[in-house]
VEXDREN-2710 file (C-alpha; in Angstrom, 1 decimal):
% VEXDREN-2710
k/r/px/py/pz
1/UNK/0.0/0.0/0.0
2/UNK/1.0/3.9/-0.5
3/UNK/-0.3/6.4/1.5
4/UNK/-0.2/10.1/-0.3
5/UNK/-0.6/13.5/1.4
6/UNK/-1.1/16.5/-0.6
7/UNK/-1.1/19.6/1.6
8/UNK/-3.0/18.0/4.4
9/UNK/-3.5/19.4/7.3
10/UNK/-5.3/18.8/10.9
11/UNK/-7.0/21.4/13.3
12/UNK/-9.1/21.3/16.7
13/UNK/-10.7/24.1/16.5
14/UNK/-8.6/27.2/15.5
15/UNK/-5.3/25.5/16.3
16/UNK/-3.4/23.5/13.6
17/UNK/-1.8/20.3/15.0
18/UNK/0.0/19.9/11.8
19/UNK/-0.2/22.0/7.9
20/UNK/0.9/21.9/4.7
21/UNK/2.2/18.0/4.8
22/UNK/3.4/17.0/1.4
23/UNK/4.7/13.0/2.2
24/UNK/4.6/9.9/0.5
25/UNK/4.8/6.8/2.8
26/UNK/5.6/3.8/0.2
27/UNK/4.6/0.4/0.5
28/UNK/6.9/-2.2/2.2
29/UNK/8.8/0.7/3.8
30/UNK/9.0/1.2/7.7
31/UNK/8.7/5.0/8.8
32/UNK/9.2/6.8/12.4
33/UNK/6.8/10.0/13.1
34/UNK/8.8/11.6/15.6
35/UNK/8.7/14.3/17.7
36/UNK/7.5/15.1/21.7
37/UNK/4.8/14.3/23.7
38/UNK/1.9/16.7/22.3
39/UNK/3.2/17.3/18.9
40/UNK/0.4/15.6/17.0
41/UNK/1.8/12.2/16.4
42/UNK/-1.0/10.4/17.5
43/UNK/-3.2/12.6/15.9
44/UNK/-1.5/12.0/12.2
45/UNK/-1.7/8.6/12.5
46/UNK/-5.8/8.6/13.3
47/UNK/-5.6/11.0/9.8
48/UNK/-3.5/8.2/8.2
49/UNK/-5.6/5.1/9.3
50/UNK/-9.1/6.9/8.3
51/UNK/-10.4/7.1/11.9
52/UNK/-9.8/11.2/11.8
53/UNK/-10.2/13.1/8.3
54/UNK/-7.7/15.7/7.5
55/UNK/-9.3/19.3/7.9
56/UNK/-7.6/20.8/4.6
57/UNK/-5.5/18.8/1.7
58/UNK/-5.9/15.5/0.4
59/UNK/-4.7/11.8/1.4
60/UNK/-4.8/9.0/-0.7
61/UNK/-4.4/5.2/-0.1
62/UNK/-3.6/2.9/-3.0
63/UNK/-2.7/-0.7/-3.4
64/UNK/-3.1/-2.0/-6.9
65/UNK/-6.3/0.9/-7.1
66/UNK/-7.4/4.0/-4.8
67/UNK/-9.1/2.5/-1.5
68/UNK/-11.9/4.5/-0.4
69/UNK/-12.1/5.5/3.7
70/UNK/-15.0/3.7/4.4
71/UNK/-13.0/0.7/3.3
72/UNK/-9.4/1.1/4.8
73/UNK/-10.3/-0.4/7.9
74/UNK/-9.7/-3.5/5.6
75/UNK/-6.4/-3.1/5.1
76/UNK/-4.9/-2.0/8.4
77/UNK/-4.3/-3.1/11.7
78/UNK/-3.5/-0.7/14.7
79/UNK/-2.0/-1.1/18.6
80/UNK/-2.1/2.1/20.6
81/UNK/-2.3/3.2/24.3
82/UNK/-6.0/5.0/23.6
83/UNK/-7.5/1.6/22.1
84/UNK/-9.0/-0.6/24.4
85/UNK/-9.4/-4.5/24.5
86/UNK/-12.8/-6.1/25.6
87/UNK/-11.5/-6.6/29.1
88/UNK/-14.1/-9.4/30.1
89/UNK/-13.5/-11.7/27.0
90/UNK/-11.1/-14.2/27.7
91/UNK/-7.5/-14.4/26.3
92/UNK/-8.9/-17.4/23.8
93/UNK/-12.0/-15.6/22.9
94/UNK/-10.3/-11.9/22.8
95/UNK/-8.5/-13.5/20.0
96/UNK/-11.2/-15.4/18.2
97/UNK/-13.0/-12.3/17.9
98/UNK/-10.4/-10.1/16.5
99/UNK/-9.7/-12.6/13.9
100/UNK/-13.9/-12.9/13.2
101/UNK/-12.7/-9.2/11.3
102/UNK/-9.0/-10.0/10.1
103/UNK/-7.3/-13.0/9.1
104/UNK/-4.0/-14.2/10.3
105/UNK/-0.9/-14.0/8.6
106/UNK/-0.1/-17.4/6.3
107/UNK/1.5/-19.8/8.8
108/UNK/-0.2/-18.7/12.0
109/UNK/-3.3/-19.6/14.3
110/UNK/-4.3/-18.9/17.4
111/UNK/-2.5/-22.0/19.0
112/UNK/0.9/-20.3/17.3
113/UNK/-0.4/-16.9/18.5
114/UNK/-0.9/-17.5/22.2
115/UNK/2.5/-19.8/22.2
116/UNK/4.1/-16.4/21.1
117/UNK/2.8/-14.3/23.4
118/UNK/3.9/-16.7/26.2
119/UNK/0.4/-17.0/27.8
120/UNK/-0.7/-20.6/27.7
121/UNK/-1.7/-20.3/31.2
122/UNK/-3.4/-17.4/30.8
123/UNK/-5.6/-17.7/27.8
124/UNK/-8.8/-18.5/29.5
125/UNK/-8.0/-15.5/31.7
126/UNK/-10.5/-12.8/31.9
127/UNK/-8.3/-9.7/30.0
128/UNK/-9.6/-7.3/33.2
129/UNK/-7.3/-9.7/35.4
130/UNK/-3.6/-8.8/32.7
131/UNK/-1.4/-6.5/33.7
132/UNK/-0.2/-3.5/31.8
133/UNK/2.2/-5.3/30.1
134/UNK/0.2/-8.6/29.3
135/UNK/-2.2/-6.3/27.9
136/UNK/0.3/-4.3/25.4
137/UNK/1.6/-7.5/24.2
138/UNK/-2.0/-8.7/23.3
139/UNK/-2.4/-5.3/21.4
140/UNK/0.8/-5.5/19.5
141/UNK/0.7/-9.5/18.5
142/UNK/-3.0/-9.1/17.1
143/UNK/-1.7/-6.1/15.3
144/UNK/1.4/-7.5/13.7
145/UNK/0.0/-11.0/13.0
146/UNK/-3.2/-9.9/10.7
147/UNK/-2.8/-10.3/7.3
148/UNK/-2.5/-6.7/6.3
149/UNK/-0.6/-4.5/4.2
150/UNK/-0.6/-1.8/6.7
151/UNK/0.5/-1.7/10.5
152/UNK/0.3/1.5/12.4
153/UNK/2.0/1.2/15.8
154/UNK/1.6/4.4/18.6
155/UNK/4.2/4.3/21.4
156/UNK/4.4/0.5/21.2
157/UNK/6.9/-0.2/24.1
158/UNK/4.0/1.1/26.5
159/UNK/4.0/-0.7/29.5
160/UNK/6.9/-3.3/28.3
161/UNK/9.9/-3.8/30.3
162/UNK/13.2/-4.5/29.2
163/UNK/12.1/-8.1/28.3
164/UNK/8.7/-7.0/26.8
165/UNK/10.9/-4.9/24.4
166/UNK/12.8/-7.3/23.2
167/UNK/9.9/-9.7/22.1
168/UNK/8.3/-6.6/20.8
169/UNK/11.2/-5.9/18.1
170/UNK/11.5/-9.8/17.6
171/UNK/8.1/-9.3/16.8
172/UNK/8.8/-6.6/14.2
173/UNK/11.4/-8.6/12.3
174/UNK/9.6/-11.8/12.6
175/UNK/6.1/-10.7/10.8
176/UNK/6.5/-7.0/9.1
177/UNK/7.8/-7.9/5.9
178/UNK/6.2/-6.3/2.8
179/UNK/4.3/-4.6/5.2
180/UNK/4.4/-0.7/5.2
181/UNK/4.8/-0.2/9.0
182/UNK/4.5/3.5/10.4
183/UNK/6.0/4.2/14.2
184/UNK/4.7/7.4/16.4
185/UNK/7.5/7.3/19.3
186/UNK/9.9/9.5/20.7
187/UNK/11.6/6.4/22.1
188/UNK/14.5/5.6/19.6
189/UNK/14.4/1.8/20.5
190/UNK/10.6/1.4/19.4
191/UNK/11.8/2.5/15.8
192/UNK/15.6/1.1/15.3
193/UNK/14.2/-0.8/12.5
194/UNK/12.8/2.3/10.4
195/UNK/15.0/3.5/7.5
196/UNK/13.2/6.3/7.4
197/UNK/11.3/9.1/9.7
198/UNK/9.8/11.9/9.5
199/UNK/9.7/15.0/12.4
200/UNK/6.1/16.4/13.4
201/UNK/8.0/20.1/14.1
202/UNK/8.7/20.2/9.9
203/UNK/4.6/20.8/9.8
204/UNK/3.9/23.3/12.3
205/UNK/2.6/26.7/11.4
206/UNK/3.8/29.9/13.4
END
């Protein structure tokens, strides 16, 4: 997939989080959005993934034709701290409901899945009883295992310890290829694998 921007920009109310962004994100590449805390990375990836429309400009999303908004949900998959999981579904059933809407990458089921999350004990858990960190690795393998062409990942080493990031980048090089992968951190370790990035300060108006 390619994702085009054409002097797109995003307000709440009179301020601008971000103008005049001319950027082509090209399939099978990995990009990092950087910048700090309150700088509008979050807020370009809900304009890149559909769930937010760009207040000026134009953004396009093309595999092998132009896919319209109301059909990217398709061909993405997300993990952020703002999305929540269905905390009284089980592990087992958490999982057979996300994958009711995607399917999993070629190779992989849910047995597969839950082995490489670590949680064979915990799959008929109740997701209110997971910690923070149980609950951010659910996100991201769910995320990075569908069968999509498109992975946006916001702050994914939320809640992981040392450990937790490790499996996390494993992760990335394990099941991103061909993928185009885009990274909102300003945590250089969540994004070591990106060739290239792109700073939210470049798109700020004065």
């Amino acid at each position: 997939m390619l994702i085009k921007l054409e002097k797109t920009g995003r307000r709440f109310n009179r301020e601008w989080i971000f103008r005049n962004m001319d950027y082509t994100f090209s399939a099978g590449q990995c990009y990092a959005i950087l910048g700090p805390n309150g700088s509008g990375k979050s807020t370009l990836l809900q304009v890149l993934s559909g769930s937010l429309s760009p207040s000026e400009g134009r953004i396009t999303h093309t595999t092998d034709k132009q896919i319209h908004s109301d059909d990217l949900f398709n061909s993405l998959s997300i993990a952020a701290p703002y999305m929540e999981l269905i905390e009284e579904l089980t592990l087992d059933e958490l999982i057979d409901f996300h994958f009711r809407f995607k399917r999993y990458q070629p190779g992989l089921d849910k047995g597969a899945l839950i082995d490489m999350l670590g949680f064979s004990k915990a799959r008929n858990k109740e997701i209110r009883y997971f910690s923070s960190g149980m609950k951010q690795r659910t996100k991201l393998a769910l995320a990075v295992c569908a069968d999509v062409p498109l992975l946006f990942l916001d702050e994914p080493t939320s809640n992981l310890d040392s450990q937790g990031t490790d499996w996390y980048l494993q992760l990335i090089e394990q099941h991103t290829a061909g993928k185009l992968v885009i990274v909102g951190s300003n945590q250089p370790h969540e994004y070591s694998f990106c060739k290239h990035s792109m700073n939210m300060s470049s798109y700020k108006t004065v």
